[in-house]
N, C-alpha and C positions, 0 to 999 in steps of 0.2 A: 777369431772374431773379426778382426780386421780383413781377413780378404772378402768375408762374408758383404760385409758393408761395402767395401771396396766396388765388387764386383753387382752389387746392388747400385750403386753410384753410374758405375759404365752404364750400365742398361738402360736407366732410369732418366740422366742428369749431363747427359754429356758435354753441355755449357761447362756446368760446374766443376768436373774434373781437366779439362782444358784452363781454366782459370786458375787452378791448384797446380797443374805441372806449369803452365807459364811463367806462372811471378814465382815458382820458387817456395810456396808458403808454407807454415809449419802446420803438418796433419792432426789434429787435436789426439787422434786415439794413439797414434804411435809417440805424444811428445810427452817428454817427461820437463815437469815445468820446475824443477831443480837446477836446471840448464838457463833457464832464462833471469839473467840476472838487469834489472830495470832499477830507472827512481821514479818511471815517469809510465802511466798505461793509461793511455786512450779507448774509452769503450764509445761506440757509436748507438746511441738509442734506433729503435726500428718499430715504434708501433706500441700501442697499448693496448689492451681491454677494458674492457667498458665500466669496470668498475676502478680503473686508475691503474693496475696494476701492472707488469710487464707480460708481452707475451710470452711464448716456450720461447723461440727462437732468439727473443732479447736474454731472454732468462740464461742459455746457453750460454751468450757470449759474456755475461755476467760473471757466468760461476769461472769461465776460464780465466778472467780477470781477479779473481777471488785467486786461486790455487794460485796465479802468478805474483800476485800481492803478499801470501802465505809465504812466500819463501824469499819478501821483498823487503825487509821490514820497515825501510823509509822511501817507499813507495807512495806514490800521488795515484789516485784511479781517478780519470777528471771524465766524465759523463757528458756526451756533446749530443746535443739534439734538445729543439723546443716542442717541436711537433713535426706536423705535415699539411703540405697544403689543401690536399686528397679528399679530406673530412670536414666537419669542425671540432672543433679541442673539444676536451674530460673536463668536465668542473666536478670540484669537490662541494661538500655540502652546504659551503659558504659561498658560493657561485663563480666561485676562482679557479682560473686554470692549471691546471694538474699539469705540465710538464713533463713531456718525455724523461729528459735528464732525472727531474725528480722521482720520478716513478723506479728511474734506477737507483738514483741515490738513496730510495726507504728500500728496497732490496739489496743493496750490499749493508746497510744497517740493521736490516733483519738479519743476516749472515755475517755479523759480528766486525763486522768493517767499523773503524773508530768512523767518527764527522767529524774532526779534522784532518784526517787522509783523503775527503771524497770534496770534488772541486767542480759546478759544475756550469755548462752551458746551455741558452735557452732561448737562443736568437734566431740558429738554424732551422730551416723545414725542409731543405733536401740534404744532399751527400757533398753537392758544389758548397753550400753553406756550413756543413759538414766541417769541411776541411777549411775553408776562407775564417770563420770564427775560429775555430782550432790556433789556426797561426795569429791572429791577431789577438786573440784573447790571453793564448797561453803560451805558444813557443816563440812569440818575436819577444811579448816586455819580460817574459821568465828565463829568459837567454835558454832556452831547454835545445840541448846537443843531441838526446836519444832517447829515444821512446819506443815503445810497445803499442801497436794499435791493431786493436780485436775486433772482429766482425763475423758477419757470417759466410760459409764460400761462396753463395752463389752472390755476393755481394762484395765482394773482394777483390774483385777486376776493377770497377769500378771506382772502387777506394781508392784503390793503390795509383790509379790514373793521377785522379784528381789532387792528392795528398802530395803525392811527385811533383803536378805542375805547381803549385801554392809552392814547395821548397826549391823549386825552379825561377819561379816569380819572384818572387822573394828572394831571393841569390842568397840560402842559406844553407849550410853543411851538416844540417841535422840528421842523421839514422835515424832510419825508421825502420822496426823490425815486425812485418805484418805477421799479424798470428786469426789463424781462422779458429770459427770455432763451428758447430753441426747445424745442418739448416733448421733440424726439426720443424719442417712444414708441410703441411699435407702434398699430398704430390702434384695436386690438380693446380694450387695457387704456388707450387714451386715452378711448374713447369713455364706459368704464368710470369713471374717474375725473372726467371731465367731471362725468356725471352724478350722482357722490357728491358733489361738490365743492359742486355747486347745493343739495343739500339740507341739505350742512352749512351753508352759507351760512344758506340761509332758517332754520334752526336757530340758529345763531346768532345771527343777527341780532331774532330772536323770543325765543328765551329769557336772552341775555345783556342784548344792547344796550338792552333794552325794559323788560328788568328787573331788572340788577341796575347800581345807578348810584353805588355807594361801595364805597373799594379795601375798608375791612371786610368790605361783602357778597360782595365777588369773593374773598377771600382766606377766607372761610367756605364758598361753593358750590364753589371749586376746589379747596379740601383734603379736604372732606367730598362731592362730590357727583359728578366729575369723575372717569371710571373710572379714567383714568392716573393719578391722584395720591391717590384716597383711599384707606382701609385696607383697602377689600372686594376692589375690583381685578376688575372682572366684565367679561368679555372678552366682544366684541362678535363675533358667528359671522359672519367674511366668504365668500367665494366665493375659492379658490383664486386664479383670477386677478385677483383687486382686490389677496389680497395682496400677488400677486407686484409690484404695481405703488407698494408702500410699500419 
């Protein structure tokens, strides 16, 4: 079954297998999550549906945080993401914002996950926020030395960038053990994100990593400069089906 996919993947995806032999990541179908021994797993939310719920693709990286919590037993699953800038937010019936994170936190409590194991965040709206809330929220004041953090592969370059620089910035010595999990996305809006993913990357990596190399200068271009988080808020015009795929 695996070369089947595999070989589906080359033809189809080839962003996404260059991002999977690059960083080294752990292949969801070949891993046995008995190996992975954690106290700490980061899932990264990616989207909802329109009735609050998670998409497949979150849903994925859900369950792989589930079997590795299964075998984890005082393991933390901390849910990072409030939303996206892309759209406007899920209200629930009381006209409140339904939250990424939240939307995963009643799905791992659907799937028997206690709510005292599930921690979650609701400040971020991209992957840079992603990972800047991550450390300030959870691994600088909870001294956290090693974690697990799950996502999807074609989103996984990306991660691992950003995740890196924040434990760079941060001159900290945390492991981080990225684990992917299956895009499950139609192919028309994977191909689609593939190729945004590449450019934020090169983006990033050109205008962050290369240039800004102190938490003051990161906490000056992200409050000020950063369309999600500064005061102007200047909305970036996607293509209907990119959004559909936030």
């Amino acid at each position: 079954m695996f070369n089947i996919i595999f070989l589906k993947v080359i033809k189809n995806y080839s962003i996404t297998i260059y991002i999977m032999l690059k960083f080294n990541t752990i292949n969801v179908q070949q891993h046995n999550y008995n190996n992975v021994k954690t106290n700490n797993i980061f899932v990264l939310a990616g989207g909802q549906l329109s009735n609050g719920n998670v998409n497949q693709w979150v849903k994925e990286r859900l369950d792989v945080a589930i079997k590795i919590k299964n075998n984890n037993d005082n393991a933390i699953i901390y849910c990072i993401g409030g939303g996206t800038y892309h759209k406007p937010p899920i209200l629930n019936n009381y006209n409140y914002v339904i939250h990424e994170s939240k939307s995963c936190s009643n799905y791992l409590i659907d799937n028997n996950i206690s709510n005292n194991k599930i921690k979650r965040e609701w400040s971020s709206y991209d992957t840079i926020g992603n990972g800047f809330f991550s450390f300030i929220n959870f691994i600088i004041p909870l001294k956290i030395k090693e974690l697990v953090l799950v996502t999807s592969e074609f989103h996984i370059g990306r991660t691992k960038e950003i995740f890196d620089y924040f434990k760079n910035l941060f001159k900290l010595t945390v492991k981080i053990n990225y684990i992917v999990s299956e895009n499950y996305m139609d192919s028309e809006f994977l191909t689609l994100r593939c190729e945004r993913e590449k450019k934020s990357l090169e983006s990033f990596k050109e205008n962050i990593v290369k240039k800004i190399k102190t938490v003051e200068s990161f906490f000056e271009w992200f409050y000020t400069e950063h369309n999600a988080y500064n005061n102007i808020m200047t909305r970036e015009v996607l293509e209907k089906k990119v959004i559909n795929s936030y």
